[in-house]
Backbone as JSON Lines, residues from 0, in Angstrom:
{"i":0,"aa":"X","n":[-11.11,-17.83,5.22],"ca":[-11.07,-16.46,4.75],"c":[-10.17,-16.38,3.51]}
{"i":1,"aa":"X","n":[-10.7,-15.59,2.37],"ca":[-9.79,-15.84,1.27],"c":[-8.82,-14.48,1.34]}
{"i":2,"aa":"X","n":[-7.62,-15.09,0.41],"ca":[-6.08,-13.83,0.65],"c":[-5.96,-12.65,0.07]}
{"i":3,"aa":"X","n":[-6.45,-11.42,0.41],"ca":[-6.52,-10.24,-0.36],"c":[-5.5,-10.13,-1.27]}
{"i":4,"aa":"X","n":[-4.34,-10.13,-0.58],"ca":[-2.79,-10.3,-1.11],"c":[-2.91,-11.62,-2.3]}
{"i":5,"aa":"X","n":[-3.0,-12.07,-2.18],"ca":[-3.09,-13.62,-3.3],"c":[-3.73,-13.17,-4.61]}
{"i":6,"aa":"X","n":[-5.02,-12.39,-4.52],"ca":[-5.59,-11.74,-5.38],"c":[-5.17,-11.14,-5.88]}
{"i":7,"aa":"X","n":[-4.58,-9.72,-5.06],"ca":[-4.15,-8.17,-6.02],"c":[-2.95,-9.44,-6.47]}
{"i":8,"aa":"X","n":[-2.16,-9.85,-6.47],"ca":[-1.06,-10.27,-6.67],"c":[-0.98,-10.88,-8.16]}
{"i":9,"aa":"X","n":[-2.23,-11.98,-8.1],"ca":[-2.85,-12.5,-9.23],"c":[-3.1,-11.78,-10.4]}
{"i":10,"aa":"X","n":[-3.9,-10.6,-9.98],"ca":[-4.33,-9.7,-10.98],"c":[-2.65,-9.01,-11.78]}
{"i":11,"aa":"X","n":[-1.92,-8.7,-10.56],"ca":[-0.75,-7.43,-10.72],"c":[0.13,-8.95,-11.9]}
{"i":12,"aa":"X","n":[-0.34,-10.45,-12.04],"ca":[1.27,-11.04,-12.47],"c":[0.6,-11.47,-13.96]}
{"i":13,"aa":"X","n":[-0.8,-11.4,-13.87],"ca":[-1.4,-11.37,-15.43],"c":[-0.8,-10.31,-15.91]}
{"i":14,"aa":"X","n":[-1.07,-9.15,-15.3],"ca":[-1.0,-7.82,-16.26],"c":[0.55,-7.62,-16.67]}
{"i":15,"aa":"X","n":[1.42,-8.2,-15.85],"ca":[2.64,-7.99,-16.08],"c":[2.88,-9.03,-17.5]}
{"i":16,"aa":"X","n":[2.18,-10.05,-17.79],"ca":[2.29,-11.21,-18.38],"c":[1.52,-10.43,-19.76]}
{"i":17,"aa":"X","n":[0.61,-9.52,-19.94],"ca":[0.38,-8.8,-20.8],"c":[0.6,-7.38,-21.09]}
{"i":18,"aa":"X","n":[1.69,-7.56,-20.36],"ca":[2.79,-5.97,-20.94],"c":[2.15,-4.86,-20.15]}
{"i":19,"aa":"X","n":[1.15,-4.97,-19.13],"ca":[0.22,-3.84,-18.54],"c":[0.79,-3.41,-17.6]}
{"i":20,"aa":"X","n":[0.83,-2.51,-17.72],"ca":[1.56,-1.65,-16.22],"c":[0.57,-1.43,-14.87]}
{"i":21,"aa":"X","n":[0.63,-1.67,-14.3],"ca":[-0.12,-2.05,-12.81],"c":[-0.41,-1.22,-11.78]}
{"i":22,"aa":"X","n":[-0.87,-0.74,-10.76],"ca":[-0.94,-0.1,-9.35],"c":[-1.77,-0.18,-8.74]}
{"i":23,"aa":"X","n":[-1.31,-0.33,-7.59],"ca":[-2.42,-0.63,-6.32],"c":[-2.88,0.37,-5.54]}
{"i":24,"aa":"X","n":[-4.11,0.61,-5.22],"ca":[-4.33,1.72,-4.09],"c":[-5.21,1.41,-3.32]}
{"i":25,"aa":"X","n":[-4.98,0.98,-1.89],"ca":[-5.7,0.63,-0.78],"c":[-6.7,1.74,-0.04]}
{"i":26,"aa":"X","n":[-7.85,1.26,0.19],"ca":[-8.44,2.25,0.45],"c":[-9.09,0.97,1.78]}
{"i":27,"aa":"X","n":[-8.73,0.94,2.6],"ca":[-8.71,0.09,4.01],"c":[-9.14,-1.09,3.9]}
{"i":28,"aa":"X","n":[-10.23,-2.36,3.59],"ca":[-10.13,-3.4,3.26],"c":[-9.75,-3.43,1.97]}
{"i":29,"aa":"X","n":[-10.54,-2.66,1.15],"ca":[-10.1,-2.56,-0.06],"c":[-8.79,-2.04,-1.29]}
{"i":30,"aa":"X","n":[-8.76,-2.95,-1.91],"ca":[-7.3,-3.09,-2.78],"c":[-8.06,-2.64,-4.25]}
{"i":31,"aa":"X","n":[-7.78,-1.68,-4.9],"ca":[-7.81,-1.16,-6.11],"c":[-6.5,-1.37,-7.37]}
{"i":32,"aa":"X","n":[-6.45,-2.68,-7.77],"ca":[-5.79,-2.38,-8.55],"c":[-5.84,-1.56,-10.1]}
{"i":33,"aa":"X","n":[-4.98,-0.72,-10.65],"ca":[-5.42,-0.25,-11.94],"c":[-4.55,-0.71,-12.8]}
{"i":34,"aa":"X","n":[-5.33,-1.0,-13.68],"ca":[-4.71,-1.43,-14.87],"c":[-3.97,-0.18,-16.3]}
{"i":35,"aa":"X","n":[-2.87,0.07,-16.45],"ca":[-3.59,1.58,-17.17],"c":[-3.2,0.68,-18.36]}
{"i":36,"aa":"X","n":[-4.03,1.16,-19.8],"ca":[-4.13,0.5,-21.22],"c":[-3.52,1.67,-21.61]}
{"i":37,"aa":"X","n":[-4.05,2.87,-21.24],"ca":[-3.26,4.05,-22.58],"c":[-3.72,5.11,-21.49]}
{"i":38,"aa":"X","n":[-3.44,6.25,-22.31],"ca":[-3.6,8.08,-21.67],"c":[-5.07,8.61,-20.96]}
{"i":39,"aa":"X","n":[-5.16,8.1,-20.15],"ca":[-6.19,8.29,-19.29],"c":[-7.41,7.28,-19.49]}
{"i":40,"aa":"X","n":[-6.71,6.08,-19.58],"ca":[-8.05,5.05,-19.55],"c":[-7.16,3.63,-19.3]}
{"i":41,"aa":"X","n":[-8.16,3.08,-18.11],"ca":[-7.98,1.96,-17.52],"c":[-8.7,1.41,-17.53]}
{"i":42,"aa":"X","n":[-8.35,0.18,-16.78],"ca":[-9.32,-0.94,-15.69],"c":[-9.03,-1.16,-14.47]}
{"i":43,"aa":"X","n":[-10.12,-0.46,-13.67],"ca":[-9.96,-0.29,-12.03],"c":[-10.61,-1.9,-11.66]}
{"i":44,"aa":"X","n":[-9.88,-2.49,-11.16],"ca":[-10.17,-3.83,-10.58],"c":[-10.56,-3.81,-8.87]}
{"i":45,"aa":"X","n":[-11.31,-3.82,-8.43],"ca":[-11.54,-3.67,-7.03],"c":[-11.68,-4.86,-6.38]}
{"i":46,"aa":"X","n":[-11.21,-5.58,-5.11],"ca":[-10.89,-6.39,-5.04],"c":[-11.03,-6.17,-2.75]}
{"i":47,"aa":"X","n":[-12.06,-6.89,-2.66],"ca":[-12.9,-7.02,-1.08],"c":[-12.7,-8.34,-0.99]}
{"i":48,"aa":"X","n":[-12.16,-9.09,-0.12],"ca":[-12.13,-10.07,0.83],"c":[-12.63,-10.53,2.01]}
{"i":49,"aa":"X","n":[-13.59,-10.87,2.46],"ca":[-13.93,-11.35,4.0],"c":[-13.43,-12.82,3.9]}
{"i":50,"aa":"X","n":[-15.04,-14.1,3.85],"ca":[-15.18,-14.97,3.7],"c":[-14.55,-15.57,2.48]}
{"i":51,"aa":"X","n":[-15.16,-14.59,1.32],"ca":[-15.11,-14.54,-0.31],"c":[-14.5,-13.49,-0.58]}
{"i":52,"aa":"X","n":[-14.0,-13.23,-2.25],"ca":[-13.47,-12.15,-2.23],"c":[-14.36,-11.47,-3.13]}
{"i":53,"aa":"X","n":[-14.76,-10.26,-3.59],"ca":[-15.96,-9.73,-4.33],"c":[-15.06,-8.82,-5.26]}
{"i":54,"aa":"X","n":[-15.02,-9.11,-6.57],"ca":[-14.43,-8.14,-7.73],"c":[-15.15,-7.6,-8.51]}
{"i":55,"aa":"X","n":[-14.81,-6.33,-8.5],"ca":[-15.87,-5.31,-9.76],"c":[-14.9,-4.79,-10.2]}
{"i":56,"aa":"X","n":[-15.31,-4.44,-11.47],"ca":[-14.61,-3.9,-12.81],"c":[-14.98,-2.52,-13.12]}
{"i":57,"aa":"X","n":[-14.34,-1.35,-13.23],"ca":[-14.72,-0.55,-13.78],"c":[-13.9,0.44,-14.85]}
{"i":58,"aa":"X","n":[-14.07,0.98,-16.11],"ca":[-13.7,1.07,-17.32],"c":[-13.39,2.55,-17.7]}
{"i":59,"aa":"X","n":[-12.34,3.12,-17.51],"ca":[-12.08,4.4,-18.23],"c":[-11.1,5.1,-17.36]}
{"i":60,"aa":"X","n":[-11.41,6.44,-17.15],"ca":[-10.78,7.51,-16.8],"c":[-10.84,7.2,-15.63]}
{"i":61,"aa":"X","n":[-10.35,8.06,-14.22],"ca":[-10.56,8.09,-13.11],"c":[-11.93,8.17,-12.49]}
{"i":62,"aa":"X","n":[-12.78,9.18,-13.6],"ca":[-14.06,9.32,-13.5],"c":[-15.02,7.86,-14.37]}
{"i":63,"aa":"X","n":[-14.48,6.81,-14.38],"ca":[-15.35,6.13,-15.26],"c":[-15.99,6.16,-16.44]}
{"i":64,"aa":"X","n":[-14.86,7.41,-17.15],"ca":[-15.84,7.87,-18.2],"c":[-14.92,7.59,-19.46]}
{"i":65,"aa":"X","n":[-15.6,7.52,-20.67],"ca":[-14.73,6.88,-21.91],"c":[-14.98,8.7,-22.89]}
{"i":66,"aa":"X","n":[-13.86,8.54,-23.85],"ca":[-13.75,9.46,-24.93],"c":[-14.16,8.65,-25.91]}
{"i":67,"aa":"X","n":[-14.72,9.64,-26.91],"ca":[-15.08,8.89,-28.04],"c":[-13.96,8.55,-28.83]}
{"i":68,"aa":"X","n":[-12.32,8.83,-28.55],"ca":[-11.19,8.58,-28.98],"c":[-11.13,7.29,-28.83]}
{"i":69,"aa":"X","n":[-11.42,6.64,-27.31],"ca":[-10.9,5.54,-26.74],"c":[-12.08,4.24,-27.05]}
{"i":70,"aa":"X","n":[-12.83,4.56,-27.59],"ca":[-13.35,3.5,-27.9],"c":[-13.28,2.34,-28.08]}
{"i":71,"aa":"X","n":[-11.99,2.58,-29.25],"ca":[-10.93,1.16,-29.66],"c":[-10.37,0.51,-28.45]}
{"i":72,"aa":"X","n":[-10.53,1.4,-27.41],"ca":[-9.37,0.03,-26.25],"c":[-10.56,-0.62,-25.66]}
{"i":73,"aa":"X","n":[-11.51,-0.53,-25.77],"ca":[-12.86,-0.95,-24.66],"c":[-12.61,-2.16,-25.23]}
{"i":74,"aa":"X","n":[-12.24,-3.08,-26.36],"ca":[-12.54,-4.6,-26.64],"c":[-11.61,-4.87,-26.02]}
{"i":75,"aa":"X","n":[-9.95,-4.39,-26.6],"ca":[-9.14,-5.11,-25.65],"c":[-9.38,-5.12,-23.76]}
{"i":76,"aa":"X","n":[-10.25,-4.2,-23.03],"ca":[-9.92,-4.24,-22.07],"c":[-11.02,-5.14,-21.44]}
{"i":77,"aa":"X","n":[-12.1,-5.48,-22.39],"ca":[-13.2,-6.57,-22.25],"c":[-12.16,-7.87,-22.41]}
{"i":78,"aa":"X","n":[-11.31,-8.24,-23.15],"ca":[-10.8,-9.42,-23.4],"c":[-10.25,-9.34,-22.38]}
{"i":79,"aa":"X","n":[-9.87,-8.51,-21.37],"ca":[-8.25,-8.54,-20.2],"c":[-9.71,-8.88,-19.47]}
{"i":80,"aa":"X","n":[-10.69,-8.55,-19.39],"ca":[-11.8,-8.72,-17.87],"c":[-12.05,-10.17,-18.1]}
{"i":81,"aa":"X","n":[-12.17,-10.3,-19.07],"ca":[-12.29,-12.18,-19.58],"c":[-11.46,-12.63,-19.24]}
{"i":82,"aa":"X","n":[-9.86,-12.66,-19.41],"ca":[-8.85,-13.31,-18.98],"c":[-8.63,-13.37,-17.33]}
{"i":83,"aa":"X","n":[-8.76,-12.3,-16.5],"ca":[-8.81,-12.24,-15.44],"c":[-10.04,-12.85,-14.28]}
{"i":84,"aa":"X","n":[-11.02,-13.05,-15.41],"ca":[-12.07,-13.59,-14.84],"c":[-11.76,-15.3,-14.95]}
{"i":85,"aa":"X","n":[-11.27,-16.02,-16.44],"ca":[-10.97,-17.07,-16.21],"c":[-9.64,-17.54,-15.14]}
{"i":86,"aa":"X","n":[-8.66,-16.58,-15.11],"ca":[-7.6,-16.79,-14.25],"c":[-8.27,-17.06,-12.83]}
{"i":87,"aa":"X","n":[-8.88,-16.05,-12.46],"ca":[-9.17,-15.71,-11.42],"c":[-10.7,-16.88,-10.64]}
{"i":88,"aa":"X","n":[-10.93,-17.72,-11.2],"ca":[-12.03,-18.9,-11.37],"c":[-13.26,-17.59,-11.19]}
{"i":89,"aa":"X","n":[-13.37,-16.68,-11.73],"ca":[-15.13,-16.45,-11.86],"c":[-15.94,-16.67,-12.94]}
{"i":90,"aa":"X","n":[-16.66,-16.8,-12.89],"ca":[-18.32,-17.13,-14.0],"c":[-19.06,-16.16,-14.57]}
C-alpha cells in the first residue's frame, strides 16, 4: 500500500523548495494539497492512495477558474506540475 503521508509531504517539501506556500485539506481518504502562486489562483494537487496513489491537478481559483489577469502564472504553474510529476516518478 503506498504512504499518503509520504506523498502530501513530498509535494508540501518541493513547494517549500520553490518559495510556495502550501496547505493541506483532508477530505477523508483524500489529501488536497494547495499550492497558492498568487491572489486567488493555485494548484490543487489531489492526492488518493489505496494500492497506488492517483494524482490530479487542478488550476485556478477555488472554482477552477482562471482570470484573464492570471494568465501569466498558468506557465509557471505548468512547469511546478512538471517538476512534481518528475519528483514524484509520474509519466
Amino acid at each position: 500500500m503506498a504512504d499518503l503521508n509520504a506523498v502530501v509531504n513530498k509535494i508540501i517539501t518541493i513547494a517549500r523548495e520553490l518559495g510556495i506556500k502550501a496547505s493541506v485539506e483532508e477530505y477523508g481518504r483524500e489529501r488536497v494539497v494547495i499550492l497558492e502562486l498568487g491572489e486567488d489562483f493555485g494548484i490543487y494537487v489531489s492526492v488518493v492512495c489505496d494500492n497506488d496513489c492517483d494524482i490530479e491537478y487542478a488550476i485556478g481559483d477555488e472554482n477552477f477558474t482562471i482570470k484573464p489577469s492570471q494568465l501569466g502564472l498558468l506557465k509557471r504553474a505548468v512547469d511546478i506540475i512538471d517538476r512534481l510529476n518528475r519528483e514524484l516518478g509520474i509519466s
